[in-house]
Gaussian input, Z-matrix of N, CA and C with variables (Angstrom, degrees):
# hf/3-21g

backbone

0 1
 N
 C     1     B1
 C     2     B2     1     A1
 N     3     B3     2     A2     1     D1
 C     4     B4     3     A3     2     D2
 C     5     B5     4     A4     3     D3
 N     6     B6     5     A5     4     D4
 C     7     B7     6     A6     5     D5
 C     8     B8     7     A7     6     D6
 N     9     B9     8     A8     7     D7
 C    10    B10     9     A9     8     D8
 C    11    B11    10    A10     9     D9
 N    12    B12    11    A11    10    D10
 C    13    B13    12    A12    11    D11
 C    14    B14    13    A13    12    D12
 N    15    B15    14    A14    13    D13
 C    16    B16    15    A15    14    D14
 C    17    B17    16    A16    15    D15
 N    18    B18    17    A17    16    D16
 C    19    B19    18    A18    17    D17
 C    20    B20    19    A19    18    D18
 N    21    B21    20    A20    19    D19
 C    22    B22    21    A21    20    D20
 C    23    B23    22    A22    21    D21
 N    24    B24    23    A23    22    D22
 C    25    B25    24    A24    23    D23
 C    26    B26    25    A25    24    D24
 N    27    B27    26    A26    25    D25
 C    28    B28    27    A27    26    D26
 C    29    B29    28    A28    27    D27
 N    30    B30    29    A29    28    D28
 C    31    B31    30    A30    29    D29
 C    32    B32    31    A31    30    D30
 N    33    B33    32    A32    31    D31
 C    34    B34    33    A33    32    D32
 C    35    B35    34    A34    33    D33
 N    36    B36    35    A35    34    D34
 C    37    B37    36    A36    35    D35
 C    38    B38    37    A37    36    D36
 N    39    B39    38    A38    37    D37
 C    40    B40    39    A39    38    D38
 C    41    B41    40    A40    39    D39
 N    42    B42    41    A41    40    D40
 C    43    B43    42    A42    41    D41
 C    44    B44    43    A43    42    D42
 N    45    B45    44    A44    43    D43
 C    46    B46    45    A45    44    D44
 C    47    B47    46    A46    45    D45
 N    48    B48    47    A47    46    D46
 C    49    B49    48    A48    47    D47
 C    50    B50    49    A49    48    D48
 N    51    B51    50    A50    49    D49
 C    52    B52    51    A51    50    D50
 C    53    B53    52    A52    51    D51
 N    54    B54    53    A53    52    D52
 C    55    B55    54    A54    53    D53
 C    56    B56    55    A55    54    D54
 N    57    B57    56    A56    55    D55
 C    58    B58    57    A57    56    D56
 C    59    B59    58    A58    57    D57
 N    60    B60    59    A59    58    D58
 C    61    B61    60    A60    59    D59
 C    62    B62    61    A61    60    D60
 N    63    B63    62    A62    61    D61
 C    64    B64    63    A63    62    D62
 C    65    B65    64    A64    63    D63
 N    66    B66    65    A65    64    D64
 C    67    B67    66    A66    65    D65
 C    68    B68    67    A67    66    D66
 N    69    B69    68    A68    67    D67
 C    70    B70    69    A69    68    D68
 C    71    B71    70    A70    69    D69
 N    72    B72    71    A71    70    D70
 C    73    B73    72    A72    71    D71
 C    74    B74    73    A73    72    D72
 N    75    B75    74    A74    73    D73
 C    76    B76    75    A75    74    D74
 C    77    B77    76    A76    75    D75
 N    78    B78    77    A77    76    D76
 C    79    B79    78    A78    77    D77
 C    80    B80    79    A79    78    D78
 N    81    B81    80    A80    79    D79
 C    82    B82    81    A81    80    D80
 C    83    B83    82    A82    81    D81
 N    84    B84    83    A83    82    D82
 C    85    B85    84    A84    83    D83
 C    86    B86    85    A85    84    D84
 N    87    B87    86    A86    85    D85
 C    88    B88    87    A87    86    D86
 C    89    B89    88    A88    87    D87
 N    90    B90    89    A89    88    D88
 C    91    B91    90    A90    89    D89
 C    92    B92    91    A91    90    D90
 N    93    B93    92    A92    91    D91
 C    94    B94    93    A93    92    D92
 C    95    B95    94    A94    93    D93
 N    96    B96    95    A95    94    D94
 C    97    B97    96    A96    95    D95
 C    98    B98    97    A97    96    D96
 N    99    B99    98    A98    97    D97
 C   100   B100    99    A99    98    D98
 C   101   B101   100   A100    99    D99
 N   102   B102   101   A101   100   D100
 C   103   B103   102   A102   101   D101
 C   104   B104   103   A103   102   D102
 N   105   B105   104   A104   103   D103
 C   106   B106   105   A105   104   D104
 C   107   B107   106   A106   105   D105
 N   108   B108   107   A107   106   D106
 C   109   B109   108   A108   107   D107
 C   110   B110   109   A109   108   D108
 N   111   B111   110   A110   109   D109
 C   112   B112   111   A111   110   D110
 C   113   B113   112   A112   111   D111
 N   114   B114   113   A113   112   D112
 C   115   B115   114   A114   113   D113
 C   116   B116   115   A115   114   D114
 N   117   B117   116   A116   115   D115
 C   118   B118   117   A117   116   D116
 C   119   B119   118   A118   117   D117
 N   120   B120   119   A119   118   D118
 C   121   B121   120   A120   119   D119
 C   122   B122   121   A121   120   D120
 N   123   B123   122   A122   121   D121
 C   124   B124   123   A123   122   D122
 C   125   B125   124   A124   123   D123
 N   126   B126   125   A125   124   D124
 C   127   B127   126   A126   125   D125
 C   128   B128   127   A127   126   D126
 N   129   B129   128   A128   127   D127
 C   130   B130   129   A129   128   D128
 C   131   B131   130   A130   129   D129
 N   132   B132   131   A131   130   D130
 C   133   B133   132   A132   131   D131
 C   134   B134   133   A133   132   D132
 N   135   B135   134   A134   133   D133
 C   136   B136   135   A135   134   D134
 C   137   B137   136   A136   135   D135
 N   138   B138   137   A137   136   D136
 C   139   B139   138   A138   137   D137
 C   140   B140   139   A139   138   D138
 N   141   B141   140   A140   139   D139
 C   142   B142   141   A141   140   D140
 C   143   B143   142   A142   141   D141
 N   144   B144   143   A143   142   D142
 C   145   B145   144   A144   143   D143
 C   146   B146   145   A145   144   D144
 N   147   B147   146   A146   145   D145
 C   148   B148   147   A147   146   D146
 C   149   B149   148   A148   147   D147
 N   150   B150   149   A149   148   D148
 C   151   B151   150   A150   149   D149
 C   152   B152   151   A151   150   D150
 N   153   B153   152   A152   151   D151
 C   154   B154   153   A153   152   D152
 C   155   B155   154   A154   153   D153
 N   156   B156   155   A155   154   D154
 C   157   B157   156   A156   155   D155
 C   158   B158   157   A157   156   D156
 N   159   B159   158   A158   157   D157
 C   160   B160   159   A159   158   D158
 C   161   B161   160   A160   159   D159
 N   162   B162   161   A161   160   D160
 C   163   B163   162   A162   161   D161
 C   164   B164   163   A163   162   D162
 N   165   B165   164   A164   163   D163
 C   166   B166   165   A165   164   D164
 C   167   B167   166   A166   165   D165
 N   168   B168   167   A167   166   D166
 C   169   B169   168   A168   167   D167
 C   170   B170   169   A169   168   D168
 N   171   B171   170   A170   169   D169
 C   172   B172   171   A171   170   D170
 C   173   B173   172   A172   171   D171
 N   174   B174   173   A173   172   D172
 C   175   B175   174   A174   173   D173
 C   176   B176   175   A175   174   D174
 N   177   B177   176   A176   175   D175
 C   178   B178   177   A177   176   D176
 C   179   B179   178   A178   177   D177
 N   180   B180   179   A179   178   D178
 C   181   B181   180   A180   179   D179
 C   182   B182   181   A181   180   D180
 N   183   B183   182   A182   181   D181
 C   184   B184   183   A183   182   D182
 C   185   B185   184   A184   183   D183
 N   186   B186   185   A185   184   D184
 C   187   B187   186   A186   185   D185
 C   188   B188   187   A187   186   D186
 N   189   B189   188   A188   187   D187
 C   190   B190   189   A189   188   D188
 C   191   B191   190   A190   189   D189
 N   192   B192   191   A191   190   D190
 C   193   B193   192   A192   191   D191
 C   194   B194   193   A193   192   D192
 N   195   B195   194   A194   193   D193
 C   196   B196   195   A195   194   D194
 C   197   B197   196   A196   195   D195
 N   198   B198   197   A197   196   D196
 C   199   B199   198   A198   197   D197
 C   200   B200   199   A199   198   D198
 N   201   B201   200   A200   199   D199
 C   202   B202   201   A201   200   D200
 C   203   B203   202   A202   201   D201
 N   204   B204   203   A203   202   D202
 C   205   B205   204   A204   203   D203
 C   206   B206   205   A205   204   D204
 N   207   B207   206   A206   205   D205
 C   208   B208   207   A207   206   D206
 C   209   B209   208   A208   207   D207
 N   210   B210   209   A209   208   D208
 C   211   B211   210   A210   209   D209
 C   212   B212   211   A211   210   D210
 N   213   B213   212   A212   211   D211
 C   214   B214   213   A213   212   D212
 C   215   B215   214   A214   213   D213
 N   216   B216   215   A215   214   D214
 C   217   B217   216   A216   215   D215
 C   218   B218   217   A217   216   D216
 N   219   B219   218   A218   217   D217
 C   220   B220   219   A219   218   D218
 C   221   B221   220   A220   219   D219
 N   222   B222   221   A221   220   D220
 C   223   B223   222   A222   221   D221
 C   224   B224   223   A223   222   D222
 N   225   B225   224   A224   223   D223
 C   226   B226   225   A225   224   D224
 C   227   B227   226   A226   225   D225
 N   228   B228   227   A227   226   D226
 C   229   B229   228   A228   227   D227
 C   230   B230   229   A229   228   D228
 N   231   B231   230   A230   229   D229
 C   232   B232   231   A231   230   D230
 C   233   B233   232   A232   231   D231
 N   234   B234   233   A233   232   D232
 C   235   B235   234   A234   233   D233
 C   236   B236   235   A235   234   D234
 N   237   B237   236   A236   235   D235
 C   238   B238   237   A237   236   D236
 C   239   B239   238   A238   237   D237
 N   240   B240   239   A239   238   D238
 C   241   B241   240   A240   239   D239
 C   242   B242   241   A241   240   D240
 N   243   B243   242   A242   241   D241
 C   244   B244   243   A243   242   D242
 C   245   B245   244   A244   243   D243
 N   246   B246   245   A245   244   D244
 C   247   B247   246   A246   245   D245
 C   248   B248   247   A247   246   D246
 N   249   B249   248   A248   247   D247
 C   250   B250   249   A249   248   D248
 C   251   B251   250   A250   249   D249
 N   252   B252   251   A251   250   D250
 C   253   B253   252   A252   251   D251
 C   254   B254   253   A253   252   D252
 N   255   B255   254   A254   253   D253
 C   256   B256   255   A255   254   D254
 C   257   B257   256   A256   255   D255
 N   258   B258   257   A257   256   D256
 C   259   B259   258   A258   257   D257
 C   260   B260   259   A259   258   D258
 N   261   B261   260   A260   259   D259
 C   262   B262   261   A261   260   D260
 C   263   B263   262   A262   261   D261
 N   264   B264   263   A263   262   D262
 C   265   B265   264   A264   263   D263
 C   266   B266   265   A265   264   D264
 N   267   B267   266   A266   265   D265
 C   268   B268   267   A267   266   D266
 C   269   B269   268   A268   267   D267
 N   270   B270   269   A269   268   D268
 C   271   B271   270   A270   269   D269
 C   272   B272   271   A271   270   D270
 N   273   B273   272   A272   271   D271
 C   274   B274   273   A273   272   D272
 C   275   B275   274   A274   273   D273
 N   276   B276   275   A275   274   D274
 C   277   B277   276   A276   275   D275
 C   278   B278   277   A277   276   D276
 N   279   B279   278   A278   277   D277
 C   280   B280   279   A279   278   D278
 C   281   B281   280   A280   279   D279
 N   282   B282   281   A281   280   D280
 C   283   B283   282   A282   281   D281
 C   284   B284   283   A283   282   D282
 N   285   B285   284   A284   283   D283
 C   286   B286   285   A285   284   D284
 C   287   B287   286   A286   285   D285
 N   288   B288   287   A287   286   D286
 C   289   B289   288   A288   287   D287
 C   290   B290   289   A289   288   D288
 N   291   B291   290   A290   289   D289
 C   292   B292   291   A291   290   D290
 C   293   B293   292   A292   291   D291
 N   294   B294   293   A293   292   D292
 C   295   B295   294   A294   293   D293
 C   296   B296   295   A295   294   D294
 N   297   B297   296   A296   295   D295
 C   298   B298   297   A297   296   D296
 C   299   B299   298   A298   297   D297
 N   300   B300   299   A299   298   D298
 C   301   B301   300   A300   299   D299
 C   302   B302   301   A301   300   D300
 N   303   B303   302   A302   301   D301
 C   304   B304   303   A303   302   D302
 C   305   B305   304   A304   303   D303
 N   306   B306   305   A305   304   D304
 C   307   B307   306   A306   305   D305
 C   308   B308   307   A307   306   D306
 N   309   B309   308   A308   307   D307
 C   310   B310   309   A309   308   D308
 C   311   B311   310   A310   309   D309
 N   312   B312   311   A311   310   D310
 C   313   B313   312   A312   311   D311
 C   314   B314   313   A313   312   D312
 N   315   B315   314   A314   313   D313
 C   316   B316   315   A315   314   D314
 C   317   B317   316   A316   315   D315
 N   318   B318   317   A317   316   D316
 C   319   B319   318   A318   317   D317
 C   320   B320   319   A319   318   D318

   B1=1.4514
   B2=1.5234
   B3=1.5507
   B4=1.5262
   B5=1.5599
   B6=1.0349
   B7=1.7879
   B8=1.0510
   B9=0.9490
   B10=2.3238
   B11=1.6584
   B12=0.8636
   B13=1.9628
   B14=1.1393
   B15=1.9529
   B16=0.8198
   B17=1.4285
   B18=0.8864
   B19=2.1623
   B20=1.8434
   B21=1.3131
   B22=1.8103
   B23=1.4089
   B24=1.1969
   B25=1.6088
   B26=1.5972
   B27=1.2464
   B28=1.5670
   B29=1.5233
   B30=1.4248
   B31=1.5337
   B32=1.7089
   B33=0.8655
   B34=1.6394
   B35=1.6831
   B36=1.1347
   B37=1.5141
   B38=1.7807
   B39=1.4540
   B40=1.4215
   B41=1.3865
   B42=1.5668
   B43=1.6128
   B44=1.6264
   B45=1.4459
   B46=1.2621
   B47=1.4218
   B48=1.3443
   B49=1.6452
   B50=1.0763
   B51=1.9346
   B52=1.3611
   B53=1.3838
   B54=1.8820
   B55=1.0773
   B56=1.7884
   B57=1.2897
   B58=1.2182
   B59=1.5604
   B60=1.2154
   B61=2.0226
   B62=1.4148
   B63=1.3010
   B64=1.7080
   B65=1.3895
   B66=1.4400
   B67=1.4580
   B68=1.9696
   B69=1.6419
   B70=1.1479
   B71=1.7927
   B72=1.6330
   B73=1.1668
   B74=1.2782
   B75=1.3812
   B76=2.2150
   B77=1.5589
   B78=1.3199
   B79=1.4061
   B80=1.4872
   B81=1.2397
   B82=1.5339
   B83=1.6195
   B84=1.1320
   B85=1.8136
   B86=1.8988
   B87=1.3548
   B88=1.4813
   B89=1.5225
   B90=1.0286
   B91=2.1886
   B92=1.7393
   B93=1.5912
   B94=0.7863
   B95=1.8157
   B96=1.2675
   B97=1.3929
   B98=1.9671
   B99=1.3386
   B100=1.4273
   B101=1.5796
   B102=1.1503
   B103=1.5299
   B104=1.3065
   B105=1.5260
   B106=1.0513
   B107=2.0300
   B108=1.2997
   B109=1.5578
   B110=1.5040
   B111=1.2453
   B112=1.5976
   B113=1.5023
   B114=1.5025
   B115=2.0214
   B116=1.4741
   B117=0.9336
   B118=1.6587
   B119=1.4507
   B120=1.3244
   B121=1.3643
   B122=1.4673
   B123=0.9914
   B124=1.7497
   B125=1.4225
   B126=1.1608
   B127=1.7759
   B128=1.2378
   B129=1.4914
   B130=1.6520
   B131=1.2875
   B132=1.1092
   B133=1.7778
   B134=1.4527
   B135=1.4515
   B136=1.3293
   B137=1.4159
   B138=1.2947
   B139=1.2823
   B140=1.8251
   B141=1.2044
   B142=1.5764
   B143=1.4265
   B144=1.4076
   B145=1.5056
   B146=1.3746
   B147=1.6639
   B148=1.4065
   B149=1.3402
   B150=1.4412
   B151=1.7381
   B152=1.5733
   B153=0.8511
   B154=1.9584
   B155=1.8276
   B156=1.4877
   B157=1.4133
   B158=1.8456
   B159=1.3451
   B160=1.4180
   B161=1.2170
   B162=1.5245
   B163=1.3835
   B164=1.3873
   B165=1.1057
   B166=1.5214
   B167=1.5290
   B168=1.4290
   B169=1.2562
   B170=1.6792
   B171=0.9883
   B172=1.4870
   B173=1.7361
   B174=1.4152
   B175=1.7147
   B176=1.1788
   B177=1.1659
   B178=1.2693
   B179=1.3168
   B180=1.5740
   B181=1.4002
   B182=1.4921
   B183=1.6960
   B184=1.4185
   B185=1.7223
   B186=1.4610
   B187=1.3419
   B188=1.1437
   B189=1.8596
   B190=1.1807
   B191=1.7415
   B192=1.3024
   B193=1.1267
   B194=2.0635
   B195=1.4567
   B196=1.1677
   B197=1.3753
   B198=1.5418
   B199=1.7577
   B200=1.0559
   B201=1.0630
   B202=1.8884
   B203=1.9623
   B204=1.5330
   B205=1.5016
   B206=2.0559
   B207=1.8659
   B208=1.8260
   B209=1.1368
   B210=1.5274
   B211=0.9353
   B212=1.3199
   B213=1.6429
   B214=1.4380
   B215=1.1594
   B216=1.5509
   B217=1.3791
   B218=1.2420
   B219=1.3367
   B220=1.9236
   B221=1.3560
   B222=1.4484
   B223=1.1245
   B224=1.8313
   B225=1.1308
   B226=1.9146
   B227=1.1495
   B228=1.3956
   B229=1.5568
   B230=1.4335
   B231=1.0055
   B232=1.8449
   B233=1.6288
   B234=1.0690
   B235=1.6548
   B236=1.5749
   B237=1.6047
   B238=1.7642
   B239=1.4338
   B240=1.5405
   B241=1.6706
   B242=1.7549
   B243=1.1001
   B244=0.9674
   B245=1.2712
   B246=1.1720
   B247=1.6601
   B248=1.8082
   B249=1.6269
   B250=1.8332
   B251=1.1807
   B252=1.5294
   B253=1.9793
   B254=1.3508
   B255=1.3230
   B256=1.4563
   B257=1.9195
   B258=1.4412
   B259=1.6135
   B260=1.5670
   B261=1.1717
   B262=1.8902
   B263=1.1668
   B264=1.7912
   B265=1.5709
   B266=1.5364
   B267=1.2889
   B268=1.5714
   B269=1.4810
   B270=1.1216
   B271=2.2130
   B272=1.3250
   B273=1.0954
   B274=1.7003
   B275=1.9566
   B276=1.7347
   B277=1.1895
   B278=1.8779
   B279=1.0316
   B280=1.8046
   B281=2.0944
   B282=1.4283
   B283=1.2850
   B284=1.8634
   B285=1.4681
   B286=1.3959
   B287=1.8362
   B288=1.4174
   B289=1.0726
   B290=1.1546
   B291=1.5282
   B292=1.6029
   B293=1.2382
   B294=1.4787
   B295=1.3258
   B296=1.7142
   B297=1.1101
   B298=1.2883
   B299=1.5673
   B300=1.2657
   B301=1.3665
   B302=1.5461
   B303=2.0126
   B304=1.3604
   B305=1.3146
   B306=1.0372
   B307=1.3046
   B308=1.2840
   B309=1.5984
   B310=1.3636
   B311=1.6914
   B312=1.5389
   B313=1.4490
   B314=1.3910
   B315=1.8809
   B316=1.2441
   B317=1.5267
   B318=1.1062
   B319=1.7444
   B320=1.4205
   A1=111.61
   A2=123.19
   A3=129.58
   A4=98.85
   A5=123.53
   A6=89.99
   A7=112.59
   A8=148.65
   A9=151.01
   A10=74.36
   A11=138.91
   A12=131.40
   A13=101.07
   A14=128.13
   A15=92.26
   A16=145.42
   A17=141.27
   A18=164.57
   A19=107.21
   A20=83.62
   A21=112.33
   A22=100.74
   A23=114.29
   A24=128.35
   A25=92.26
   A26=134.39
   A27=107.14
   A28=118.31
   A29=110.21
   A30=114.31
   A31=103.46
   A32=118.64
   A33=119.06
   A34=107.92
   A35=111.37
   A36=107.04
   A37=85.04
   A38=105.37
   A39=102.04
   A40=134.94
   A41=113.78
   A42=111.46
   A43=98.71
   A44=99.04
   A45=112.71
   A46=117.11
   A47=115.69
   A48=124.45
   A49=97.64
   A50=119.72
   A51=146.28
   A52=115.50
   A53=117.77
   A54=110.30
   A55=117.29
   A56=102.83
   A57=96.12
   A58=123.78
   A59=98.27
   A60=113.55
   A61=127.64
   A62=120.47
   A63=117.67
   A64=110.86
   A65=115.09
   A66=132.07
   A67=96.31
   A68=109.00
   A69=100.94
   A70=139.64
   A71=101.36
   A72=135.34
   A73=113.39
   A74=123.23
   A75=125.67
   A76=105.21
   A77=118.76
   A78=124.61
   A79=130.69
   A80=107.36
   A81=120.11
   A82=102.79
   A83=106.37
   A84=112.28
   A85=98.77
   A86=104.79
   A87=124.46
   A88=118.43
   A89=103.74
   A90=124.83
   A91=83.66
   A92=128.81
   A93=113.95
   A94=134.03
   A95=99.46
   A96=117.88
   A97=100.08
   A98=106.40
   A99=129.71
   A100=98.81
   A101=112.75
   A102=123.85
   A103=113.51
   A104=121.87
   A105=131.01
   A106=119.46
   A107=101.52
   A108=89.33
   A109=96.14
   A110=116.64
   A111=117.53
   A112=113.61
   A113=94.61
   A114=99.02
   A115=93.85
   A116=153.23
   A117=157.08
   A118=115.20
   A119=114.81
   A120=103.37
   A121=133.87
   A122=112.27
   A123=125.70
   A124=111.69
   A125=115.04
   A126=140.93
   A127=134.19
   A128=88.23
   A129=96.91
   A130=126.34
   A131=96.68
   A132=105.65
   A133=99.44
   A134=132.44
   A135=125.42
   A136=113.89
   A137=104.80
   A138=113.35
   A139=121.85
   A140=107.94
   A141=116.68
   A142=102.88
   A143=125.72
   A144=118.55
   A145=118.08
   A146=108.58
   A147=119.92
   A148=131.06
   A149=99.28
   A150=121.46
   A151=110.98
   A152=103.43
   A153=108.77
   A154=84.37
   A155=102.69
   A156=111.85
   A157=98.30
   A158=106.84
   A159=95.23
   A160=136.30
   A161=122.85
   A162=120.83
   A163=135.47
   A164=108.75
   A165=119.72
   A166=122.13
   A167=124.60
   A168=121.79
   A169=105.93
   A170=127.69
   A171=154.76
   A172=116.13
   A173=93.39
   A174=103.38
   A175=122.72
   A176=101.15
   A177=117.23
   A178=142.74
   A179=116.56
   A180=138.05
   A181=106.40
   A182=110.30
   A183=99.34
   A184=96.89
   A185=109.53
   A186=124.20
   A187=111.27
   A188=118.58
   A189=143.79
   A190=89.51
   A191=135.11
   A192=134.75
   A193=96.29
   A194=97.53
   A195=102.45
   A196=109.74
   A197=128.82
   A198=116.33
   A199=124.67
   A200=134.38
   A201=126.63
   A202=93.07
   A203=88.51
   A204=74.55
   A205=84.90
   A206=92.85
   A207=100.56
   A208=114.36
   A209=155.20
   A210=160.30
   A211=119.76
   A212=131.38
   A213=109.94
   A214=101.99
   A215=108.82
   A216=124.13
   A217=130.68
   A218=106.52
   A219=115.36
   A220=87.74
   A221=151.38
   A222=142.20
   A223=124.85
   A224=90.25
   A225=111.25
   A226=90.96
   A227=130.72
   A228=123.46
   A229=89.93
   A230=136.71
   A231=132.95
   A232=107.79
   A233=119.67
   A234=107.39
   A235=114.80
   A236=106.00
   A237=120.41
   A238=103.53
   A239=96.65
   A240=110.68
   A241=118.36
   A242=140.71
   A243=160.00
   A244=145.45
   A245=150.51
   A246=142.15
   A247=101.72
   A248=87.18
   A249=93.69
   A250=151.31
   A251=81.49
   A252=116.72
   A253=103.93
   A254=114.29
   A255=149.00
   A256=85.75
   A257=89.23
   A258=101.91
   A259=107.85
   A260=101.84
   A261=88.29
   A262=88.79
   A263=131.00
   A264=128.36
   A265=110.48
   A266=118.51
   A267=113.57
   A268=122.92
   A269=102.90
   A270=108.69
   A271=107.76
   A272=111.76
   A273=120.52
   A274=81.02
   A275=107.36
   A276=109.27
   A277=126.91
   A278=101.38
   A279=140.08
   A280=88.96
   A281=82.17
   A282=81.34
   A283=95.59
   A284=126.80
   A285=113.27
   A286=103.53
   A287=121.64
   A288=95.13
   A289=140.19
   A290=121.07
   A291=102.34
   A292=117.97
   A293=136.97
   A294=120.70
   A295=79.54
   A296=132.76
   A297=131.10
   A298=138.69
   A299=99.74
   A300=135.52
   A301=101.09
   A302=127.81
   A303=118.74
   A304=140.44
   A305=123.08
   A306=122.27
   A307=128.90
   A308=121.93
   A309=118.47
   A310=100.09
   A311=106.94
   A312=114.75
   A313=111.84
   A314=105.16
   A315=115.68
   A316=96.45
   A317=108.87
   A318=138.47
   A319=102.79
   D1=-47.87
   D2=170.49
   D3=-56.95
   D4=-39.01
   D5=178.20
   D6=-96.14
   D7=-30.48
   D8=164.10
   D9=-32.61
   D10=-58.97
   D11=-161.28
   D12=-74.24
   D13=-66.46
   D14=177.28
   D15=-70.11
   D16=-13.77
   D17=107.62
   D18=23.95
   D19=-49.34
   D20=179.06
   D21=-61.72
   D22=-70.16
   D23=-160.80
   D24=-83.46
   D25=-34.58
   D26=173.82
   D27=-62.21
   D28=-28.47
   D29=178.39
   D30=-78.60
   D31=-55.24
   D32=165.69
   D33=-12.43
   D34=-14.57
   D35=-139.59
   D36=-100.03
   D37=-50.32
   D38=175.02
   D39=-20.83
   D40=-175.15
   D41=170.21
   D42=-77.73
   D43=148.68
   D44=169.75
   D45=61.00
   D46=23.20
   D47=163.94
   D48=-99.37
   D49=-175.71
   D50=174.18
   D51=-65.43
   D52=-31.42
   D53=-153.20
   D54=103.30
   D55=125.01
   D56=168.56
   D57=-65.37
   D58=148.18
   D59=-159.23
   D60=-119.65
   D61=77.54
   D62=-170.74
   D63=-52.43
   D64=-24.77
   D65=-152.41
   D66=-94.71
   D67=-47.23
   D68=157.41
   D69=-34.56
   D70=-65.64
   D71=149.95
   D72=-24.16
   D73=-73.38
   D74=174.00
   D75=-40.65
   D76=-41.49
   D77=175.33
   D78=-79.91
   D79=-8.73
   D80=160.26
   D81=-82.76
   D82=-56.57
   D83=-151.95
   D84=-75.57
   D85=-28.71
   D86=151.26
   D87=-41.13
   D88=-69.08
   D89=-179.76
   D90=-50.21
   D91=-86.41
   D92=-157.59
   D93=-54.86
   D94=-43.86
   D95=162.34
   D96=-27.44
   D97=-89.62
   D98=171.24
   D99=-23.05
   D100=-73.62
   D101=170.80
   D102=-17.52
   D103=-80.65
   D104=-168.21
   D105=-74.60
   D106=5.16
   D107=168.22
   D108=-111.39
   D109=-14.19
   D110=-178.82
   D111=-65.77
   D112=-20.93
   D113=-178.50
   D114=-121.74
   D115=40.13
   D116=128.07
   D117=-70.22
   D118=86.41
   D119=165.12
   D120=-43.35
   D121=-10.48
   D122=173.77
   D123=-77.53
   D124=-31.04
   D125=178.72
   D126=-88.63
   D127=-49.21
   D128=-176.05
   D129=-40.15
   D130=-37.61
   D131=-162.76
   D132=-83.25
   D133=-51.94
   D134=169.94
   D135=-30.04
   D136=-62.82
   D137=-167.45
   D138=-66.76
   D139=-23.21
   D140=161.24
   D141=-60.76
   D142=-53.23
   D143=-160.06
   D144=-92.06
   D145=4.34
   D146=153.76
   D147=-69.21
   D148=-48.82
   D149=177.04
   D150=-78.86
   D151=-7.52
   D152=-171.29
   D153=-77.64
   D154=110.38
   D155=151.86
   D156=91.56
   D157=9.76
   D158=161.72
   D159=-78.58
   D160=147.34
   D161=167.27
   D162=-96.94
   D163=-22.53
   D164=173.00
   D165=-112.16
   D166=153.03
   D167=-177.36
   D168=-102.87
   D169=25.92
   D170=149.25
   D171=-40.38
   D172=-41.01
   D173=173.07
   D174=-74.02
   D175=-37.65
   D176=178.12
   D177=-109.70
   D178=-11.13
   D179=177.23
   D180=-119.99
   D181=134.00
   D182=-173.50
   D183=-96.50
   D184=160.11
   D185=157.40
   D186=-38.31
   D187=128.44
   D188=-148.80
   D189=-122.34
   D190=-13.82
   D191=-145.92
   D192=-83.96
   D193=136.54
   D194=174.79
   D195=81.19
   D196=-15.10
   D197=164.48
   D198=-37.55
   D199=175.71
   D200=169.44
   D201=-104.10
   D202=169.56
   D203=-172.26
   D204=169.01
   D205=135.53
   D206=-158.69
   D207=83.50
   D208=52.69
   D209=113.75
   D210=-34.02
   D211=111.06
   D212=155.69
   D213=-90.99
   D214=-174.91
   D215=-176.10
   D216=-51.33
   D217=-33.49
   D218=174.19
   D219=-77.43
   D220=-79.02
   D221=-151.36
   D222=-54.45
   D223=-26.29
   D224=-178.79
   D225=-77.72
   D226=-44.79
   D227=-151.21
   D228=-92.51
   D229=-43.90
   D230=175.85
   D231=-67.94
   D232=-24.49
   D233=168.90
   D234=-84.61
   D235=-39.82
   D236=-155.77
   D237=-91.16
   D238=-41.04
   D239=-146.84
   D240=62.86
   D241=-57.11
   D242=142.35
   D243=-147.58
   D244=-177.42
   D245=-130.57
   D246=-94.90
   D247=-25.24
   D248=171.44
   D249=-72.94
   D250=-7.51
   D251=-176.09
   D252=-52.46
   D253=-178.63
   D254=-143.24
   D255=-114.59
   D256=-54.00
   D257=-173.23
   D258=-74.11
   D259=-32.09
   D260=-167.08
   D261=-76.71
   D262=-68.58
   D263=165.66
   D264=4.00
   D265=-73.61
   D266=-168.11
   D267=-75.21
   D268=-15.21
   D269=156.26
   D270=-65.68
   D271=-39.05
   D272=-160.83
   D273=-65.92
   D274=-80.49
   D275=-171.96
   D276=-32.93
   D277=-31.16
   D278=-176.09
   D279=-51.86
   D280=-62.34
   D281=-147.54
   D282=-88.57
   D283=-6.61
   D284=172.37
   D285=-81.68
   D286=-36.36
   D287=162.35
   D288=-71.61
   D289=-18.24
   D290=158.90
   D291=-53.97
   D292=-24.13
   D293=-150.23
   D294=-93.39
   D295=-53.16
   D296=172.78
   D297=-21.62
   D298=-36.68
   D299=-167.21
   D300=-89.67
   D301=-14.27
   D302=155.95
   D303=-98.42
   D304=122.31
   D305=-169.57
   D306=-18.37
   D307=-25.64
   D308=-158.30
   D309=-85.99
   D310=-16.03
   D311=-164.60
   D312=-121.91
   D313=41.59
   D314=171.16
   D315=-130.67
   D316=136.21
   D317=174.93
   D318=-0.65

């Protein structure tokens, strides 16, 4: 699922796309995260009686603030070089510890 997104956002990158999207990306790796306690029978149920009557997606979505995000291809490739980098690596990391860092996606 993390790469179909990222795949997404490398083409993004083209003419006449959005731009490549870290912020996109938090919301994939997000979906799945979310995803996978939603189909854990060990979880599920917590996690229904967490969200029952919520208002904000704060619980569950980490702060997007400060991602990079609109990259075309010359610009991705002069910051990233490519998806294997040192640099792209630490967005990736960037953004699993935010998701880490919320309660709903601690033990």
């Amino acid at each position: 699922s993390v790469a179909i997104g990222e795949f997404k956002e490398l083409m993004d990158r083209a003419k006449k796309g959005s731009g490549f999207s870290f912020v996109d990306l938090a919301a994939d790796m997000t979906g799945i995260r979310f995803a996978e306690l939603a189909t854990d029978p060990q979880t599920a149920e917590r996690l229904q009686q967490t969200l029952a009557g919520l208002d904000s997606e704060l619980l569950f979505f980490p702060s997007i603030d400060g991602l990079p995000e609109g990259f075309d291809k010359q610009a991705f490739k002069h910051r990233y070089q490519q998806v294997d980098s040192e640099a792209y690596k630490a967005e990736l990391q960037e953004i699993q510890r935010r998701i880490g860092e919320l309660a709903l996606y601690q033990g």
